[in-house]
MARRO-882966 format. One line per 5 residues: their letters; for each residue x, y, z negated of N, C-alpha, C. Coordinates in nm, 3 decimals, padded with zeros to 5 digits. Layout:
<sites>
A) X/Y/Z/X/Y/Z/X/Y/Z  ...
</sites>
This chain:
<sites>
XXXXX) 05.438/09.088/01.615/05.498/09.222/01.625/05.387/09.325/01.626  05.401/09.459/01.567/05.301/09.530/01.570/05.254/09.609/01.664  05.152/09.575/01.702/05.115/09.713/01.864/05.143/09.642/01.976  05.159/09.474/01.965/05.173/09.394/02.072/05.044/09.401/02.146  04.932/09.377/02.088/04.830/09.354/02.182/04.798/09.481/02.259
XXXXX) 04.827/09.628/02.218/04.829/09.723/02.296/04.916/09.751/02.398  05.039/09.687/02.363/05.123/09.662/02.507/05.085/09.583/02.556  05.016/09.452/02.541/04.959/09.377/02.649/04.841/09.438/02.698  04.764/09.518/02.644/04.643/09.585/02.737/04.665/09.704/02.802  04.820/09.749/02.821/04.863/09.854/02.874/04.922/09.793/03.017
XXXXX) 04.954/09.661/02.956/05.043/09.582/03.064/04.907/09.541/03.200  04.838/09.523/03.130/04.695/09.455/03.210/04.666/09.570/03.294  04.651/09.731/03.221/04.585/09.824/03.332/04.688/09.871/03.425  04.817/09.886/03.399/04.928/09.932/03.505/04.890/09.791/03.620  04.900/09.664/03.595/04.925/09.589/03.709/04.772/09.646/03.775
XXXXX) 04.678/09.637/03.707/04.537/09.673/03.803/04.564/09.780/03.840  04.614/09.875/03.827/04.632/10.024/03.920/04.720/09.995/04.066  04.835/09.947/04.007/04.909/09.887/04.083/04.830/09.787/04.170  04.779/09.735/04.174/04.733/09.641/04.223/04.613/09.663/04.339  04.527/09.777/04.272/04.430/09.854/04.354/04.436/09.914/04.471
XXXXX) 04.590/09.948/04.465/04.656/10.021/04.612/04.654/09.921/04.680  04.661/09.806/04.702/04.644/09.699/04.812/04.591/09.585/04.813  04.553/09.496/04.657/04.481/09.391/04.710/04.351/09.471/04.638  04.200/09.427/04.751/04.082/09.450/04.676/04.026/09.385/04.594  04.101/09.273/04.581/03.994/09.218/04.480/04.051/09.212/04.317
XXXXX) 04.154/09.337/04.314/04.194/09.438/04.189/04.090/09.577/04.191  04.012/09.592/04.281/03.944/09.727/04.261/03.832/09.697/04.154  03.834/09.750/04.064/03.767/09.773/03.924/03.614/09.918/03.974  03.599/09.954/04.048/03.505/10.093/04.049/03.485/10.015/04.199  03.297/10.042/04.177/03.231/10.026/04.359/03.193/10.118/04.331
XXXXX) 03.219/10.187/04.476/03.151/10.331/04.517/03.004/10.317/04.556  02.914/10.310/04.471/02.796/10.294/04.533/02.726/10.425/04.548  02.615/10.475/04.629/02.562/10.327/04.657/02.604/10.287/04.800  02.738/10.367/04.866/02.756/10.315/04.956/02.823/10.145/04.997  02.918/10.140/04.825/02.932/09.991/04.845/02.828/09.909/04.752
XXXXX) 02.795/09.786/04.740/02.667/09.696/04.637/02.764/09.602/04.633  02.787/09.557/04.520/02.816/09.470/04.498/02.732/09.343/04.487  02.748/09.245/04.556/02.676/09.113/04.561/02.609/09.049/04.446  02.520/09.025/04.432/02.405/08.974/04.313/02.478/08.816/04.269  02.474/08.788/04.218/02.437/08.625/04.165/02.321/08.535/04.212
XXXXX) 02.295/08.469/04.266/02.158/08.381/04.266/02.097/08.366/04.135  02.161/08.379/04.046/02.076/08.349/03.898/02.003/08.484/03.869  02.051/08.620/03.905/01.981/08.681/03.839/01.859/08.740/03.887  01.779/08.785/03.735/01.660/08.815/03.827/01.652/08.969/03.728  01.529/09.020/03.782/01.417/09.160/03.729/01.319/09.137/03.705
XXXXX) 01.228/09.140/03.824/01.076/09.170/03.747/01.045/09.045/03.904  00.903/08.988/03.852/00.857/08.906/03.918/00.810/08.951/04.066  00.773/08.878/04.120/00.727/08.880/04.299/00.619/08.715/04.332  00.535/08.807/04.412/00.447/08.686/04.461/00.511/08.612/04.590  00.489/08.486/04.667/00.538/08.428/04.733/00.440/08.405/04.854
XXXXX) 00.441/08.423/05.027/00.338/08.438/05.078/00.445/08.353/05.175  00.331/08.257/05.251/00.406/08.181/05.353/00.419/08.255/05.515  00.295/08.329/05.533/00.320/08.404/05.691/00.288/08.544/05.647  00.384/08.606/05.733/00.408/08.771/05.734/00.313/08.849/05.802  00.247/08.752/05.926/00.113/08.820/05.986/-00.023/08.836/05.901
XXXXX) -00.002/08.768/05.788/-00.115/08.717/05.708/-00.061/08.726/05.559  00.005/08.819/05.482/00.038/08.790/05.362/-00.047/08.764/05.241  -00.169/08.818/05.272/-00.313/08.856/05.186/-00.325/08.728/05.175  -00.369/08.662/05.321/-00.430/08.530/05.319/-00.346/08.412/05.276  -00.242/08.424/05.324/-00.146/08.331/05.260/-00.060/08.330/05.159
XXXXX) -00.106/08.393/05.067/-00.055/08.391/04.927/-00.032/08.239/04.833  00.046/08.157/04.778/00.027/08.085/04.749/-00.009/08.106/04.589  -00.040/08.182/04.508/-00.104/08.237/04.432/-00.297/08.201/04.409  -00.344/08.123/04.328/-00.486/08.073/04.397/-00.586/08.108/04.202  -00.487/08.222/04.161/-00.548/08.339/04.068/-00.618/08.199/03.959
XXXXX) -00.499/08.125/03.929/-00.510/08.028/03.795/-00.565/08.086/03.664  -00.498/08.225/03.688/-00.457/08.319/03.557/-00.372/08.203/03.426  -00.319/08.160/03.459/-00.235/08.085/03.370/-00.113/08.201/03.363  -00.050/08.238/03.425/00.039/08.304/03.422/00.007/08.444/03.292  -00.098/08.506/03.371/-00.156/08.625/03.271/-00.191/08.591/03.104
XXXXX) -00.201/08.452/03.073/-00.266/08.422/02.966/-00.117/08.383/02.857  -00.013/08.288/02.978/00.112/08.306/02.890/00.231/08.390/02.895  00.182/08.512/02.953/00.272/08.682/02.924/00.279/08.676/02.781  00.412/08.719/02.721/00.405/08.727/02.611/00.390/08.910/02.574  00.429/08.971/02.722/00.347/09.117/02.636/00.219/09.159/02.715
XXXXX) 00.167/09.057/02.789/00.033/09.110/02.869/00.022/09.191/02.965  00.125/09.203/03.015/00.176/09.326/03.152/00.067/09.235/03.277  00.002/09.118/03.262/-00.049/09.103/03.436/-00.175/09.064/03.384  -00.246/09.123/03.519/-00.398/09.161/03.536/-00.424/09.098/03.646  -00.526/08.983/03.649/-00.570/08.887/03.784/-00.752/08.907/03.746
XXXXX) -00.738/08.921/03.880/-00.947/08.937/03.905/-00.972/08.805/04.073  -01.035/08.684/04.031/-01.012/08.624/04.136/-01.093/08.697/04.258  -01.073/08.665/04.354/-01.186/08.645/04.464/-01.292/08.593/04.486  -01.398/08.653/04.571/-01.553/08.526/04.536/-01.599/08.599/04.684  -01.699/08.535/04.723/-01.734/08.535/04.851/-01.892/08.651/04.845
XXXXX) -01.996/08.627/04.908/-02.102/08.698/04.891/-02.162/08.631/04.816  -02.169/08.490/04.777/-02.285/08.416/04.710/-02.191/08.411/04.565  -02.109/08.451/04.562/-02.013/08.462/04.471/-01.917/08.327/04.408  -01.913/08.256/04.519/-01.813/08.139/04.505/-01.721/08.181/04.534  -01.581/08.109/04.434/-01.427/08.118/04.397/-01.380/08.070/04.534
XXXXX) -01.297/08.162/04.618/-01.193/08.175/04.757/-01.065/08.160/04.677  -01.011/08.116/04.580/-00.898/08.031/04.511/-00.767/08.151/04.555  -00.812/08.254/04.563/-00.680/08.379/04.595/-00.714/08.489/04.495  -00.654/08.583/04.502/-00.664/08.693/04.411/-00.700/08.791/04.475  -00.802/08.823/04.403/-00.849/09.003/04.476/-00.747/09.121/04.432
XXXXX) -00.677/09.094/04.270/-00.653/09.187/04.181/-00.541/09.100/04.145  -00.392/09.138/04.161/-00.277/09.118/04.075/-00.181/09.221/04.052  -00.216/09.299/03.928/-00.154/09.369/03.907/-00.040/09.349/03.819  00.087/09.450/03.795/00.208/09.338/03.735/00.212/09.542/03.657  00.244/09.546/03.541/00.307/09.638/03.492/00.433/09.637/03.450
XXXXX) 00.567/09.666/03.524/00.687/09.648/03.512/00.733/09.740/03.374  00.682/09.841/03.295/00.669/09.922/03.213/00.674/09.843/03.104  00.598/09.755/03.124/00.602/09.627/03.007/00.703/09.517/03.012  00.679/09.472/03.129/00.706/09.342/03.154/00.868/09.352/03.110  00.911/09.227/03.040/01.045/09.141/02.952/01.116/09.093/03.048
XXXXX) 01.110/09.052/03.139/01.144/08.948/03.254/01.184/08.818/03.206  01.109/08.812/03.132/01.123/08.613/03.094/01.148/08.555/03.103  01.075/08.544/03.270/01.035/08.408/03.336/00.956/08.325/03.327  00.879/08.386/03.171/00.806/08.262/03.151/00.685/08.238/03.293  00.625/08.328/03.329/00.533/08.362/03.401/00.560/08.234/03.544
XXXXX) 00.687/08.226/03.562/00.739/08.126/03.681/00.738/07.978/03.659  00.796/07.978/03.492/00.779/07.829/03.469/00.664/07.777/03.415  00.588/07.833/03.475/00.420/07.810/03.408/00.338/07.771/03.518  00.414/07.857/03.658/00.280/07.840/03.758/00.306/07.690/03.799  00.189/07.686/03.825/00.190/07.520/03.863/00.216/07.473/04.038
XXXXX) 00.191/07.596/04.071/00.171/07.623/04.292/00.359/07.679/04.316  00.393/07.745/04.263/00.526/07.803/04.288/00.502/07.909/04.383  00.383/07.973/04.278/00.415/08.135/04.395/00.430/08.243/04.323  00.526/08.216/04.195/00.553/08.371/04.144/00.652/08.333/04.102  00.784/08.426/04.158/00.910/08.479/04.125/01.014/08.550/04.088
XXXXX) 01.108/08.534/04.049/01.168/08.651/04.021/01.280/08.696/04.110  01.229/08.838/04.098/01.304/08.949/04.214/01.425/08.965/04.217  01.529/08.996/04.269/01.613/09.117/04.251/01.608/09.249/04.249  01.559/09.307/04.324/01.540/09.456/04.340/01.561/09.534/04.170  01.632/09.633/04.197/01.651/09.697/04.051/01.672/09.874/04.052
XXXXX) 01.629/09.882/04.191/01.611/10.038/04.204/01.488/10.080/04.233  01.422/10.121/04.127/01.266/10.083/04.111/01.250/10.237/04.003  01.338/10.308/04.022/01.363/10.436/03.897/01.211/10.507/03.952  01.152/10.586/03.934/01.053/10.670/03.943/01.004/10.762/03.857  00.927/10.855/03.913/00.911/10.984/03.820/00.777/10.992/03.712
XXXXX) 00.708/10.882/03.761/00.560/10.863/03.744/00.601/10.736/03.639  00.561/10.733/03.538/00.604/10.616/03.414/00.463/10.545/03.401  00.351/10.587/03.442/00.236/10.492/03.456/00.217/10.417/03.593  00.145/10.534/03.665/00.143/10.422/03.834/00.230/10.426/03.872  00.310/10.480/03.914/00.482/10.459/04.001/00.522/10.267/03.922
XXXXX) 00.485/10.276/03.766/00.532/10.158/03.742/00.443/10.036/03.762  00.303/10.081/03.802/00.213/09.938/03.787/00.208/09.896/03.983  00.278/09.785/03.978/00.260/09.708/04.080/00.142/09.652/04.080  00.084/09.648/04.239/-00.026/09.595/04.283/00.021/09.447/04.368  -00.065/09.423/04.418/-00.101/09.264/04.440/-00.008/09.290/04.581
XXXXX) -00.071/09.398/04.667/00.031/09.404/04.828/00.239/09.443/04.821  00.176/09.561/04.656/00.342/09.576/04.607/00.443/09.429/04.597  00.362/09.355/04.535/00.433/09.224/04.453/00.426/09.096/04.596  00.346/09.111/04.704/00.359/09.019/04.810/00.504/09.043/04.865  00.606/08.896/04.859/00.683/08.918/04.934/00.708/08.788/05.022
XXXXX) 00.744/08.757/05.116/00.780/08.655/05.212/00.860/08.497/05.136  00.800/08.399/05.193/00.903/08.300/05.167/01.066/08.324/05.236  01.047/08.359/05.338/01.215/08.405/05.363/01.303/08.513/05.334  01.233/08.580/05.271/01.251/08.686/05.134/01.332/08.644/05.037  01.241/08.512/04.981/01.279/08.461/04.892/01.375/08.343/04.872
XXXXX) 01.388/08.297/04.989/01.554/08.189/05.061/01.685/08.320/05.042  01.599/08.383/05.102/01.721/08.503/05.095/01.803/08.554/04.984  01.731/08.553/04.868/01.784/08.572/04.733/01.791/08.513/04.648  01.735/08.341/04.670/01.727/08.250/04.579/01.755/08.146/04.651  01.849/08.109/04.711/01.846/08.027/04.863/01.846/07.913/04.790
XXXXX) 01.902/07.844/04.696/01.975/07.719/04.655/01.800/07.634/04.611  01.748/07.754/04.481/01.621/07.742/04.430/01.496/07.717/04.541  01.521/07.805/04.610/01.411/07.829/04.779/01.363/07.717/04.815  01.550/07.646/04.912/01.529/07.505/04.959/01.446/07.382/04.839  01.490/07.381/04.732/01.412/07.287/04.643/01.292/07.319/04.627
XXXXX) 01.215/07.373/04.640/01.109/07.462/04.638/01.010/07.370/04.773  01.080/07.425/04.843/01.040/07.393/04.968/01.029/07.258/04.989  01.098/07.209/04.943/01.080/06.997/04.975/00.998/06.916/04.912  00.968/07.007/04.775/00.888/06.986/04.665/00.757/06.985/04.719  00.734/07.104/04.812/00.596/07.120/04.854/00.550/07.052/05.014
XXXXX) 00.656/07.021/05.043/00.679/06.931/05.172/00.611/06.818/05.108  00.708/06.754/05.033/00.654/06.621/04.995/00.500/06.633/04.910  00.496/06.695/04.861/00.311/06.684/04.783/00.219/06.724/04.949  00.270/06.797/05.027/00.127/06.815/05.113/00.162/06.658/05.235  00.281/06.577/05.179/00.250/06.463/05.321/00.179/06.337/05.225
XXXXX) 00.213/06.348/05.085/00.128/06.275/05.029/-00.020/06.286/05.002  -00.003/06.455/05.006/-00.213/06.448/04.999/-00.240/06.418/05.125  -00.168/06.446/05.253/-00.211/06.385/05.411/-00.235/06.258/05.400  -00.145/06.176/05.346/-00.116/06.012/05.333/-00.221/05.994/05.282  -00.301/06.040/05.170/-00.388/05.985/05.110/-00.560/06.021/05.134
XXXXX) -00.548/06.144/05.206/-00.676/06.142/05.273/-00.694/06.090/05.403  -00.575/06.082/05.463/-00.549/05.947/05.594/-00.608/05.850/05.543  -00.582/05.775/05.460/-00.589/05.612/05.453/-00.793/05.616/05.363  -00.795/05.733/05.338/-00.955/05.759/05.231/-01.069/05.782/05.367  -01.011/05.832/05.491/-01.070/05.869/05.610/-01.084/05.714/05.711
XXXXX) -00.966/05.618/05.678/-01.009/05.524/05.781/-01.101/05.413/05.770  -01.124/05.347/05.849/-01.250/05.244/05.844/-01.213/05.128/05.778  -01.284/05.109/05.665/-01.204/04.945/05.576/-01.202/04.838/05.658  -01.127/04.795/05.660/-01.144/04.601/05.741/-01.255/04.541/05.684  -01.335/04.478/05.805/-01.385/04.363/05.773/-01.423/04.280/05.715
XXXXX) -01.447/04.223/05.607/-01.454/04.123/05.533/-01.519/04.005/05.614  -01.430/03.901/05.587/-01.454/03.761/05.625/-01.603/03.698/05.570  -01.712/03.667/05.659/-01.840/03.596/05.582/-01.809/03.537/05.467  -01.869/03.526/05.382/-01.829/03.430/05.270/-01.949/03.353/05.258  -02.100/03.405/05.291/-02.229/03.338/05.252/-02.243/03.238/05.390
XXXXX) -02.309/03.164/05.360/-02.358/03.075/05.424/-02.511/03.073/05.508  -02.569/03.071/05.629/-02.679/03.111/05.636/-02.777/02.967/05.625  -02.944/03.064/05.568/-03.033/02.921/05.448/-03.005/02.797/05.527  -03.016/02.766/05.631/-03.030/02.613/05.691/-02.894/02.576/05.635  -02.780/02.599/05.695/-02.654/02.557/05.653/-02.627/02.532/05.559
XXXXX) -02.711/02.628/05.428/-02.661/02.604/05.278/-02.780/02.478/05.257  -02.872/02.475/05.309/-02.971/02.340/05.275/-02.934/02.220/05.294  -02.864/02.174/05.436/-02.792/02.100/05.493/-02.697/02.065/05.379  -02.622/02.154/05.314/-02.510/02.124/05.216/-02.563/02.051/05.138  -02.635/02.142/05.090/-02.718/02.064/04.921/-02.809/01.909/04.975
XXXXX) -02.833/01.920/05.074/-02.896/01.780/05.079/-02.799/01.700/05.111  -02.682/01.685/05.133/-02.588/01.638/05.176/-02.525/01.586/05.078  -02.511/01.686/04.926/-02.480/01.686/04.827/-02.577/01.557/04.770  -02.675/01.594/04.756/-02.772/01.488/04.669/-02.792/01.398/04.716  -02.802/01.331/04.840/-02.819/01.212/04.901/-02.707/01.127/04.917
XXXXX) -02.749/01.009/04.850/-02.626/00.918/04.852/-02.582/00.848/04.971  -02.465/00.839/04.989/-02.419/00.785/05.096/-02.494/00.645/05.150  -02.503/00.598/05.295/-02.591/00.439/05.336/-02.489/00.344/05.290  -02.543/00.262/05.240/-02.470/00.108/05.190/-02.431/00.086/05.345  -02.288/-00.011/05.337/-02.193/-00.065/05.464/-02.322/-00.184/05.465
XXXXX) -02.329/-00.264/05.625/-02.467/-00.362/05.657/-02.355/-00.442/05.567  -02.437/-00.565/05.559/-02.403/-00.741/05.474/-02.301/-00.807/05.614  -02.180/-00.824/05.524/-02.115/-00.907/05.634/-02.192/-01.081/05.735  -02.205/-01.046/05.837/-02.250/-01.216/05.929/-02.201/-01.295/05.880  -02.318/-01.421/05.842/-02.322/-01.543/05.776/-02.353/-01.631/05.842
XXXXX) -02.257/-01.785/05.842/-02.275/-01.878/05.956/-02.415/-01.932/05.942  -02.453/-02.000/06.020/-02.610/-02.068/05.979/-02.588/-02.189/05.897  -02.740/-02.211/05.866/-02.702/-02.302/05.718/-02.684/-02.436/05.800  -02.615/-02.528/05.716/-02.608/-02.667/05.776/-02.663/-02.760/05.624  -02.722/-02.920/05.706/-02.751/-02.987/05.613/-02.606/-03.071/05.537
XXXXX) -02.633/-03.110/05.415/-02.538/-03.171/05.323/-02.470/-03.262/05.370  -02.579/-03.390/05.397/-02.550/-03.503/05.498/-02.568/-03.508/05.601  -02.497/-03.461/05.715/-02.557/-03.500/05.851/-02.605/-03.563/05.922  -02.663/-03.623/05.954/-02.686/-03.763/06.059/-02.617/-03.773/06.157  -02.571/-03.915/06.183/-02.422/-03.930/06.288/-02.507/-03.900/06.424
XXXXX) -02.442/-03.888/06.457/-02.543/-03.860/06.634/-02.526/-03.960/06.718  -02.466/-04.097/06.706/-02.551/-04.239/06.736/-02.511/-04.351/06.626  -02.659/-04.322/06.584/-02.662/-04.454/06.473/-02.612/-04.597/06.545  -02.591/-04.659/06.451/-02.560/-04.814/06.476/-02.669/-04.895/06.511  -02.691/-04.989/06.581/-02.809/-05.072/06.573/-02.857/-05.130/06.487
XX) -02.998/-05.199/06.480/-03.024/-05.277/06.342/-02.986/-05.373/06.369  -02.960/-05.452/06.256/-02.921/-05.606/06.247/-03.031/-05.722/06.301
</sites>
């Protein structure tokens, strides 16, 4: 019939009007930003670093400035400068992570690359600003955010996360446990010189012949009777 499907999409918005006056979960418009509507766990924005204590986020970054991440950006938005000490040895953290959200695609690739699991993706999406260069380039303290940050918005992902790294740090324990303890013993196996001489002569010397079995004494052929007869 003709103009059916417009009566069925006329039919669809009267019941949602209708419907809006009393059940909510017909309301089509959130008043934000006083109401938010609830995120998805799947979705993401722009990346975030992952830090295990909040007293210490600097130091506990699990971030240890691979630059793997920076090298497979496919538009080059992140900038890593590691750390080095006074003699200028690598402290396996980042001095410098800068993220340019101006650029950045949100990929992901950057996440399924790190090999530690300390870069993520955010939610946050009210990030508008007036400044289109620095307002947009995140720094290393911008992009630190909490592991319970990140349960919080990725809870399902979080927990797996978390068991993953449970289990690799009781196996590197397990294995520098057992690299730390004292080997057993080994049973002597050598012999000391007298003992091994003793052997070998023992070896080469032939056993004593058994003595000659006892032999009766000899007797004569013919005996002599032991009283002859008289002579005739």
């Amino acid at each position: 019939m003709l103009g059916s499907g417009l009566l069925q999409g006329l039919a669809v918005t009267a019941k949602n009007l209708a419907g809006s006056f009393h059940d909510p979960a017909r309301y089509v418009t959130t008043e934000y930003p006083e109401q938010r509507t609830k995120l998805p766990e799947n979705y993401r924005n722009f990346p975030f670093l992952v830090h295990d204590d909040p007293a210490d986020p600097n130091g506990t970054l699990r971030c240890v400035a691979c630059q793997i991440c920076e090298k497979e950006c496919p538009p080059q938005c992140i900038y890593i400068v590691m750390e080095r000490d006074e003699k200028g040895k690598a402290l396996r953290r980042p001095k410098v992570f800068d993220l340019d959200i101006s650029v950045c695609m949100s990929c992901q690739i950057c996440v399924e690359v790190c090999p530690f699991d300390a870069i993520k993706m955010d939610q946050e999406y009210e990030i508008a600003t007036r400044n289109r260069f620095g307002g947009l380039l995140l720094h290393r303290e911008d992009l630190s955010k909490s592991n319970a940050y990140y349960h919080q918005i990725h809870p399902t992902e979080a927990a797996g996360v978390d068991a993953a790294l449970a289990e690799q740090k009781a196996k590197q324990a397990a294995a520098k446990a057992a690299k730390a303890a004292p080997a057993p013993k080994a049973a002597a196996t050598t012999a000391t010189p007298a003992t091994a001489a003793t052997a070998q002569d023992s070896a080469i010397s032939p056993a004593p012949a058994a003595p000659p079995p006892a032999s009766a004494p000899d007797t004569p052929a013919n005996p002599a009777p032991a009283n002859p007869p008289p002579d005739a």
